[in-house]
VEXDREN-2710 file (C-alpha; in Angstrom, 1 decimal):
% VEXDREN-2710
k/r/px/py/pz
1/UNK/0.0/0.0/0.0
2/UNK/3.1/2.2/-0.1
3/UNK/4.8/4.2/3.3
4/UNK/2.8/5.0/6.2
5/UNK/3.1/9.0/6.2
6/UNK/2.7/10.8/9.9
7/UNK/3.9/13.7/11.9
8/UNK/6.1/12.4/14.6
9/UNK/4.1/14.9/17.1
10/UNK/1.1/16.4/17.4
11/UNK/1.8/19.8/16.1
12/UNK/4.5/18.7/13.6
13/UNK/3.9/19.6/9.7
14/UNK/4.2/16.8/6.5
15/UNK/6.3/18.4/3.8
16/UNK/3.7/18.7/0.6
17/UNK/6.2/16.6/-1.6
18/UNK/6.0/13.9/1.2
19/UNK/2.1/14.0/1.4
20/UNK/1.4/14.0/-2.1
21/UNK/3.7/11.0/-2.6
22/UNK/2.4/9.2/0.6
23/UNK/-1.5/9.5/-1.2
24/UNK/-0.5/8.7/-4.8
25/UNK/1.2/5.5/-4.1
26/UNK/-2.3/4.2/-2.8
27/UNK/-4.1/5.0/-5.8
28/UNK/-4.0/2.5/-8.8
29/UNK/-6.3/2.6/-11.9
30/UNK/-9.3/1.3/-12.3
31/UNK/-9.7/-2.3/-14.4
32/UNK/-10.1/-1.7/-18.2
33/UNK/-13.2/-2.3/-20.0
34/UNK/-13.7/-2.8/-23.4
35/UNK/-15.8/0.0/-25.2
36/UNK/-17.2/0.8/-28.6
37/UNK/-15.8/3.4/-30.9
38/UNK/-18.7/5.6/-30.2
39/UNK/-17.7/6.1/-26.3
40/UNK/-14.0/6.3/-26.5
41/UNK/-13.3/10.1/-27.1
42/UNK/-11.2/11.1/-24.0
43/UNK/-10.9/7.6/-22.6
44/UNK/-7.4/6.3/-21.2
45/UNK/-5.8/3.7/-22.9
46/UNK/-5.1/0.7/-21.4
47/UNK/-3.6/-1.6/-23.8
48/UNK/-0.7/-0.9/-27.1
49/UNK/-2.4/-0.2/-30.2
50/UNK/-0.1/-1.1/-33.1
51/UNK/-1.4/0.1/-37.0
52/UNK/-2.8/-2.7/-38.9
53/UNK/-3.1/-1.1/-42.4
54/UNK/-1.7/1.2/-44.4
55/UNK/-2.6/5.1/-44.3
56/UNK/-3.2/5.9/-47.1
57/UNK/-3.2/2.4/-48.5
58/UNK/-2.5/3.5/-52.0
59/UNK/-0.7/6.4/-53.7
60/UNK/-3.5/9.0/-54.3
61/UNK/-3.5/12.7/-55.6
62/UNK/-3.8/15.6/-52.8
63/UNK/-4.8/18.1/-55.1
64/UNK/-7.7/18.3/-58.1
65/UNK/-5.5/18.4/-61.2
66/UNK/-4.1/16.0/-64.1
67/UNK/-1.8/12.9/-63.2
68/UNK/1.3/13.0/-65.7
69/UNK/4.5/12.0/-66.6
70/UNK/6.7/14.6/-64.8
71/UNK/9.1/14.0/-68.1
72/UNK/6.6/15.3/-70.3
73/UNK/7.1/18.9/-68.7
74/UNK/11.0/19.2/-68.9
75/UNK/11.2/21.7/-71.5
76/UNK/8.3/24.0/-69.0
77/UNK/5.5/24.0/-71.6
78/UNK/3.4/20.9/-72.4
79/UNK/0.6/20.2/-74.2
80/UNK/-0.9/16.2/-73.1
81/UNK/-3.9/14.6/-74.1
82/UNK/-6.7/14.2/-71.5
83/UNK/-7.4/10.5/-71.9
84/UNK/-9.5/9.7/-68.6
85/UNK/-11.1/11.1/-65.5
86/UNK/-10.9/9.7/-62.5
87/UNK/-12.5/10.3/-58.8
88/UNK/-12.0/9.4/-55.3
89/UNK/-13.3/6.0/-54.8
90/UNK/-12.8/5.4/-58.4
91/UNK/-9.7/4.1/-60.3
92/UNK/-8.7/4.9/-64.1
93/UNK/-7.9/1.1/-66.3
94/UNK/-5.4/3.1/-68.3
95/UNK/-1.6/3.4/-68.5
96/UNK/-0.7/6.9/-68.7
97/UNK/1.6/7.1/-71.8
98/UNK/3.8/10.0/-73.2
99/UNK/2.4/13.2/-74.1
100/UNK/-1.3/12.2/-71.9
101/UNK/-2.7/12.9/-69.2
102/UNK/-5.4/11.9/-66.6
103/UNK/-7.8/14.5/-64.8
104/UNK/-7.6/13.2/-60.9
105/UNK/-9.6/14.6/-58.3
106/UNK/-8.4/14.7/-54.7
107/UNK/-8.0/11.3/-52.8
108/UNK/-8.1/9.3/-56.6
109/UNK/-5.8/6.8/-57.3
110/UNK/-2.8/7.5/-59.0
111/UNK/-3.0/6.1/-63.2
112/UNK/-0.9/3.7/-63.8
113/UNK/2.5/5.6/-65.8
114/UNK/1.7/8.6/-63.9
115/UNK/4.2/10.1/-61.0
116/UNK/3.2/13.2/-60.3
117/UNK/0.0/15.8/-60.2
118/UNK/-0.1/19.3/-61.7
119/UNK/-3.0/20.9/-60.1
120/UNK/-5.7/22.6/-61.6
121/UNK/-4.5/25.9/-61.1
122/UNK/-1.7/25.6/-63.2
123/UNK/-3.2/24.1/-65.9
124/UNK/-5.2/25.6/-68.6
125/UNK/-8.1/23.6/-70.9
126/UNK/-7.9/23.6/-74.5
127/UNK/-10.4/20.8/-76.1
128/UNK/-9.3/17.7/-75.1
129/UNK/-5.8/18.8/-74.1
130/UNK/-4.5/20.4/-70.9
131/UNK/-1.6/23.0/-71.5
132/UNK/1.0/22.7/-68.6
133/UNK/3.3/26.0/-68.4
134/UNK/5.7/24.8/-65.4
135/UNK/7.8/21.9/-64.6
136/UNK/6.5/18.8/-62.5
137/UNK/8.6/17.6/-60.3
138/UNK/8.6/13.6/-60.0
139/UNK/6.0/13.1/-56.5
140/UNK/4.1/16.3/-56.7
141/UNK/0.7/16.8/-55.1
142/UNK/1.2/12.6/-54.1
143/UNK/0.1/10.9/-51.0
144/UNK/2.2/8.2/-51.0
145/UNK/1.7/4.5/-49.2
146/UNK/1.7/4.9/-45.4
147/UNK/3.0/8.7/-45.3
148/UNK/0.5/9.0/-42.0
149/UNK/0.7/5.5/-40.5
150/UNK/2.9/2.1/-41.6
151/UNK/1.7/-1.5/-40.5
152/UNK/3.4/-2.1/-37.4
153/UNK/3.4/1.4/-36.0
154/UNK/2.5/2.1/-32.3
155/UNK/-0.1/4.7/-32.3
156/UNK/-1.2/4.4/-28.7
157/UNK/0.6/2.9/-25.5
158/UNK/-1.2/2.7/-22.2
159/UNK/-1.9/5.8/-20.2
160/UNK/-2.5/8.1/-23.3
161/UNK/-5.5/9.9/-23.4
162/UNK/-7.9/9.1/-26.7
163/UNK/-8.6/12.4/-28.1
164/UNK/-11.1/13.5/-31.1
165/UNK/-8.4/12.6/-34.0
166/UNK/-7.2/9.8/-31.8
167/UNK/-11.0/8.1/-32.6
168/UNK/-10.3/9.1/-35.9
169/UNK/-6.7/7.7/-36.3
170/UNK/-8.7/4.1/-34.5
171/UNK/-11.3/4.4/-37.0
172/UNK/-9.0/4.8/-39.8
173/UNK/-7.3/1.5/-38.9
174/UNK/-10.7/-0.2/-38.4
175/UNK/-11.0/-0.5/-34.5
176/UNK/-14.7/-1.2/-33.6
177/UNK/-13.5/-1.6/-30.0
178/UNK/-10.8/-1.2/-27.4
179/UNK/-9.6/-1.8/-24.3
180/UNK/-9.5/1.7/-22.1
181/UNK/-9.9/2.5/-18.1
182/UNK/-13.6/3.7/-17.3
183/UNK/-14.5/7.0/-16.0
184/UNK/-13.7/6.7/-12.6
185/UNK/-16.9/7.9/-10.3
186/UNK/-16.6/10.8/-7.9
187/UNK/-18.9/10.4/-4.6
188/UNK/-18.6/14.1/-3.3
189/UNK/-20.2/14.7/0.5
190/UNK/-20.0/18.0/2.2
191/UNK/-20.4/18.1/6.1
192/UNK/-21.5/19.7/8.2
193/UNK/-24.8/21.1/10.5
194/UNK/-24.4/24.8/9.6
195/UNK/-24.0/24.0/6.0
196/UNK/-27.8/24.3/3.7
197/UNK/-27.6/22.8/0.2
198/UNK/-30.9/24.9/-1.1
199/UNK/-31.7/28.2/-2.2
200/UNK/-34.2/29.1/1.4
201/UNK/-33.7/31.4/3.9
202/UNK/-30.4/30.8/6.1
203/UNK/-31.0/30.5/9.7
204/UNK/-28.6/31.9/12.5
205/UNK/-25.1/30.4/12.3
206/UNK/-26.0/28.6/8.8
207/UNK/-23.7/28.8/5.6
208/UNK/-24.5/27.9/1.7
209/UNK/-22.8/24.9/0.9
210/UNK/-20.2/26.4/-1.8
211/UNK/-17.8/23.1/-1.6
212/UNK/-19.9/20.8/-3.2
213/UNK/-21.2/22.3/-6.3
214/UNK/-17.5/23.7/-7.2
215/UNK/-16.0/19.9/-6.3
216/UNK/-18.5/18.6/-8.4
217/UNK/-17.7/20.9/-11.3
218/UNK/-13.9/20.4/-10.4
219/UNK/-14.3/16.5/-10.8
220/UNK/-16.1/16.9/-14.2
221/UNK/-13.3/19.3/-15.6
222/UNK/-10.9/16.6/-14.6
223/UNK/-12.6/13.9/-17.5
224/UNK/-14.3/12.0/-14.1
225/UNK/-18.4/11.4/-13.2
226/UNK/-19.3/13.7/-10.5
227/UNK/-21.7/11.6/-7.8
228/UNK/-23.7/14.3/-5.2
229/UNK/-23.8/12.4/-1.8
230/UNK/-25.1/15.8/-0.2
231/UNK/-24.8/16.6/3.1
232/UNK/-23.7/15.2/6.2
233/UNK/-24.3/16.2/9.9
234/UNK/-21.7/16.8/12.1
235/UNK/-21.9/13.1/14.1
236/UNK/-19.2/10.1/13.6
237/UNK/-22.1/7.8/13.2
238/UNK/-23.9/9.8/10.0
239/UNK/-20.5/10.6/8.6
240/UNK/-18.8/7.1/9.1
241/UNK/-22.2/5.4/7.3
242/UNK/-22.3/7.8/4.2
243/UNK/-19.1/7.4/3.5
244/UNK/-19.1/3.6/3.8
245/UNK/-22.1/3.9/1.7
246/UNK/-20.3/5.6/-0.5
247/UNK/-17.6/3.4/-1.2
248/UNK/-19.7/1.0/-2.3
249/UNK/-20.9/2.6/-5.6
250/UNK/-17.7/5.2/-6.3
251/UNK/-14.4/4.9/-7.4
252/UNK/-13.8/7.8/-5.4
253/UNK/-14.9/9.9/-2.3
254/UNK/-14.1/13.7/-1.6
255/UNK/-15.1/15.0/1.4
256/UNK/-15.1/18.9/2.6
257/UNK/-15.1/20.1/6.2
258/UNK/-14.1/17.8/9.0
259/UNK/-10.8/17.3/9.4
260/UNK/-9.3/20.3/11.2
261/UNK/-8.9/20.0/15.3
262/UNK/-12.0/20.7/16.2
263/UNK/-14.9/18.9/18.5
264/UNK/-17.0/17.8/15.7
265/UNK/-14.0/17.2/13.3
266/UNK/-15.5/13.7/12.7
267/UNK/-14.2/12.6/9.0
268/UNK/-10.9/11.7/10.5
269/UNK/-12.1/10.0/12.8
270/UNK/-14.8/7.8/10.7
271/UNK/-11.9/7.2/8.0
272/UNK/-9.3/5.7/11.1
273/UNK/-12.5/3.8/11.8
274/UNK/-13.5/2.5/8.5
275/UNK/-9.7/1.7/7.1
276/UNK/-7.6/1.6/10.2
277/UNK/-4.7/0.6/8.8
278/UNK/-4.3/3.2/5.9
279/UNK/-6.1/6.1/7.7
280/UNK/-3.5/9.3/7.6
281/UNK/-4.8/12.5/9.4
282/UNK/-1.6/15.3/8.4
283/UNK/-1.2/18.7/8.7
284/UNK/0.3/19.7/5.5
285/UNK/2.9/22.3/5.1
286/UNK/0.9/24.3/2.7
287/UNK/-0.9/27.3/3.0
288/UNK/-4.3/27.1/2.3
289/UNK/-5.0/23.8/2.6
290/UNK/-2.9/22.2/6.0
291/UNK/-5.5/19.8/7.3
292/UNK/-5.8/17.0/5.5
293/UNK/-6.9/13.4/5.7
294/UNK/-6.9/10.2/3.1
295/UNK/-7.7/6.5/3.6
296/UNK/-8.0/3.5/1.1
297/UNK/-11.6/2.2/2.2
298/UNK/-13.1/-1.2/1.4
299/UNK/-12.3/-4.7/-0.5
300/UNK/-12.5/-2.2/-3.5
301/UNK/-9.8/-0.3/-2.0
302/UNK/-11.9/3.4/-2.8
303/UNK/-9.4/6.2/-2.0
304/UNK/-11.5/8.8/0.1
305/UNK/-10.0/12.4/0.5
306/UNK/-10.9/14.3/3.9
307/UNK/-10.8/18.2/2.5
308/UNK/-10.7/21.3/4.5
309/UNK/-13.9/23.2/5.3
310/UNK/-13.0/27.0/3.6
311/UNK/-13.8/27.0/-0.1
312/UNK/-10.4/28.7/-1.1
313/UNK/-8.4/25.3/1.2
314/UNK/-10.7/23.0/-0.7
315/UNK/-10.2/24.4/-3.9
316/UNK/-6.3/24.1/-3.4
317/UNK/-6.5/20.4/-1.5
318/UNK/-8.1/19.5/-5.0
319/UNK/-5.4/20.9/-6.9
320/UNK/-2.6/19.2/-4.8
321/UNK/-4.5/15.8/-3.8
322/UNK/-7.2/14.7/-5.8
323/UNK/-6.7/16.0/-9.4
324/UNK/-3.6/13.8/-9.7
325/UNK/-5.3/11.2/-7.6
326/UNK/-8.5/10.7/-10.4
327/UNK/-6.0/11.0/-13.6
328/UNK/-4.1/8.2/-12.0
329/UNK/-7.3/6.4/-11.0
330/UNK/-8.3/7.2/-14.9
331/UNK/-5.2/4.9/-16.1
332/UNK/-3.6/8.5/-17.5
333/UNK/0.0/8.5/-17.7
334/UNK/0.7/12.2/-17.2
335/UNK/-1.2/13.2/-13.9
336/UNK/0.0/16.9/-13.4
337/UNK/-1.1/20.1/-15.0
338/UNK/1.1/22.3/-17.1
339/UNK/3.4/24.0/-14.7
340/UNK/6.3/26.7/-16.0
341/UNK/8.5/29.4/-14.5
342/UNK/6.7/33.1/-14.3
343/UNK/8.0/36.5/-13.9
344/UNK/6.3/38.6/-10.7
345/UNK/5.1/42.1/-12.1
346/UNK/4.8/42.7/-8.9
347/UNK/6.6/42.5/-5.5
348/UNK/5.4/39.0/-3.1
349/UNK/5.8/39.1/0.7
350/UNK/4.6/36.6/3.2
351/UNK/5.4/34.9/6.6
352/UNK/8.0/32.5/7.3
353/UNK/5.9/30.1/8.6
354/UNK/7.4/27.1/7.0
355/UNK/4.3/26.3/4.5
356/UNK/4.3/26.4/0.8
357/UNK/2.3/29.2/-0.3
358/UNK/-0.1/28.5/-3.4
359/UNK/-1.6/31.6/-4.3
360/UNK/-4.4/32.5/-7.3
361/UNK/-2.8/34.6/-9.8
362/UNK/-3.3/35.5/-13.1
363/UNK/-0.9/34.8/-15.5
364/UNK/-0.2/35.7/-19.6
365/UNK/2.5/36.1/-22.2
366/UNK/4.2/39.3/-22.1
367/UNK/6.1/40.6/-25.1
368/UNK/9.3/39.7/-23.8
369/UNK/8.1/36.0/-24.5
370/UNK/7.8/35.2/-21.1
371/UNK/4.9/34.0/-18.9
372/UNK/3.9/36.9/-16.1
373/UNK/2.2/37.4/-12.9
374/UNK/-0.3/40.3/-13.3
375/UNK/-2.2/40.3/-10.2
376/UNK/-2.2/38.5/-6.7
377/UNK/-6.0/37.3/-5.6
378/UNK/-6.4/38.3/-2.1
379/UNK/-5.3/35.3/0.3
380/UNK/-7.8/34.5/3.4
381/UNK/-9.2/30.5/2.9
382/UNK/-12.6/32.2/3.0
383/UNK/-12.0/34.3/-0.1
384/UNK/-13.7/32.3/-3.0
385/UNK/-14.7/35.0/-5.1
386/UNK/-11.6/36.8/-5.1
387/UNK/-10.1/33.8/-7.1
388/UNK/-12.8/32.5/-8.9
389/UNK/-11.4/34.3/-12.1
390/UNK/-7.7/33.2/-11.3
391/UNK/-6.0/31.0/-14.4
392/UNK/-2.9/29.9/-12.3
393/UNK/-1.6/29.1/-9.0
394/UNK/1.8/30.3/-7.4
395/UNK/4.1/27.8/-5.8
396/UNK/5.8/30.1/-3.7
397/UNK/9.0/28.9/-1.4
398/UNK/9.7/29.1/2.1
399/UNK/11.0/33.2/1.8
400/UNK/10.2/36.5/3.4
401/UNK/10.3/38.6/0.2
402/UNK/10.3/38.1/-3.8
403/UNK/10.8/41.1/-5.4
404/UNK/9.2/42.1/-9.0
405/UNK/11.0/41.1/-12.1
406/UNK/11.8/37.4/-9.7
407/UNK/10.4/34.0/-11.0
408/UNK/8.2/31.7/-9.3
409/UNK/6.9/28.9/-10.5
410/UNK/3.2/28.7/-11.4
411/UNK/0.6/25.7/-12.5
412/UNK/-1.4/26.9/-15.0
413/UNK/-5.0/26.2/-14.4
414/UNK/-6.7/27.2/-17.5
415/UNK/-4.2/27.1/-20.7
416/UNK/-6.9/28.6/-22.7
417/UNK/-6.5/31.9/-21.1
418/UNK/-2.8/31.9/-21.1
419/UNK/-3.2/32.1/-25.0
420/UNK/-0.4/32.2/-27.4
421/UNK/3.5/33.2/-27.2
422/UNK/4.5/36.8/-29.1
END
């Protein structure tokens, strides 16, 4: 199950690195199924997929034109006899001989005698003869045999991650099936008896549930099925039974709220009780985001993440935990976002409290060709607004001051907004 990960003493902090290492060594991908064509778009692979045929299987034209004898054109005027036509899906029975030519359309076999295509733009028509006024080069305007994919090419290996022209590149080779990792599903419980889940009138001490509709969207950006469980009241018993319920129907379980020091902290507790033996309760040395707690739950062996309460800790928890966790539950290879080194527009100070900081920022291209910080979100766990509209988070190290024009390092969140180099 990989090595037990615990502070030594109460108030002792679990280096991120170690943490995040500690949880992805329990996590193993689902079993493969076997799927149709039709439901494989941005399924993981889970076997080698090796190029049976050909593509394309024959030498074809790329252009509308006339197949010819690049010979006939040395002198850089021609004039050939049109003897045939021929379309895609069609082929022509004649042998292209000296001083003819064929009128091809794109994707049409190649005549027989012919090497090379002048398309139609450089031809003009005169009766039943094409005038050429350029030389053909032997190979022009050809697709020849397996220019895209040979027999015996691998085109997928395990862990890769079947995209639109991936079904088209299996559909060219005539897969009807394959062998992928299913959608892993996402159980997602808030807890909690100030939390409401509806739109009515909050009572004293009560609080939206914000946590569980942004986990759920969170889960579905990450290719997974989100799963509402709802919400939980603050008592071991109802918190220990919905997540064993849980486990029994998911792949996965994400819980918010809980897991902090407090009286009626109970999802730590109801994860030592339900998987003693791989329980882990840390305090992570990250800021937002330091309490924490993961177990592997059940025959099944369902990882269940124990989330901080405040919407801006949850949202980072996700980031650092269970993203990675559900692409490696997915079967994908590559489990981490797109991460790169930033300039700071800006000066950064913050306490030396020992914690990696991960602040919301938003990053693009300046025209030095280099990726910049523009703006800091403000920082309080509480804050979700504030970085609803961020596109990157900072990894800032354990130092009092960075001053503008430094890097940091930043994992881009949405590469969409980041948009292109200068």
């Amino acid at each position: 199950m990989g090595e037990r990960v615990s502070p030594r003493g109460p108030s002792e902090l679990v280096e991120l690195d170690d943490a995040r290492t500690a949880v992805l060594s329990r996590v193993h991908a689902l079993e493969p199924v076997t799927l149709p064509l039709a439901e494989l778009r941005g399924r993981v692979v889970a076997q080698s997929v090796v190029a049976r045929e050909n593509i394309p299987g024959f030498v074809n034209s790329s252009m509308d034109g006339f197949a010819v004898r690049a010979r006939d054109t040395v002198s850089g005027s021609a004039r050939l006899r049109v003897v045939d036509s021929v379309h895609a899906g069609a082929t022509s029975s004649l042998v292209v001989q000296p001083g003819c030519a064929v009128r091809i359309m794109t994707g049409a076999p190649l005549p027989e005698g012919a090497d090379a295509v002048c398309m139609l733009e450089d031809t003009v028509a005169d009766g039943d003869h094409v005038i050429i006024h350029r030389v053909v080069t032997p190979g022009d305007y050809l697709r020849g045999i397996g220019d895209d994919t040979r027999v015996g090419q691998e085109l997928f290996v395990p862990g890769d991650v079947i995209s639109p022209a991936g079904v088209g590149v299996l559909a060219g080779q005539g897969v009807s099936t394959l062998l992928v990792h299913p959608r892993p599903r996402v159980g997602i419980l808030s807890t909690g008896d100030e939390v409401v889940g509806d739109g009515g009138p909050l009572g004293a001490g009560q609080i939206r549930d914000l946590n569980r509709p942004m986990v759920l969207g969170l889960v579905e950006e990450s290719g997974c099925v989100p799963v509402d469980l709802g919400i939980a009241p603050d008592t071991r018993e109802a918190i220990t039974r919905a997540i064993a319920t849980a486990v029994d129907s998911c792949d996965v379980v994400v819980t918010t709220g809980g897991v902090s020091v407090g009286d009626v902290d109970y999802v730590k507790v109801a994860l030592t009780d339900l998987a003693p033996e791989t329980a882990m309760s840390l305090r992570v040395a990250m800021k937002p985001g330091k309490p924490f707690a993961f177990a592997v739950v059940g025959p099944r062996e369902v990882p269940v993440f124990g989330l901080p309460g405040n919407p801006v800790s949850t949202r980072v928890s996700f980031e650092m935990f269970v993203r990675p966790a559900l692409r490696r539950r997915a079967g994908v290879a590559h489990v981490e976002r797109f991460s790169l080194s930033a300039v700071l527009d800006q000066p950064l100070e913050r306490p030396l409290d020992g914690k990696v900081h991960l602040l919301h920022v938003n990053v693009a291209w300046g025209d030095d060709g280099r990726v910049h910080v523009l703006d800091i979100a403000r920082r309080d766990s509480h804050l979700l607004h504030a970085v609803s509209t961020a596109n990157a988070l900072a990894v800032v190290p354990t130092v009092a001051r960075l001053d503008a024009g430094s890097s940091v390092r930043v994992i881009v969140l949405d590469t969409d907004s980041l948009g292109a180099p200068p």
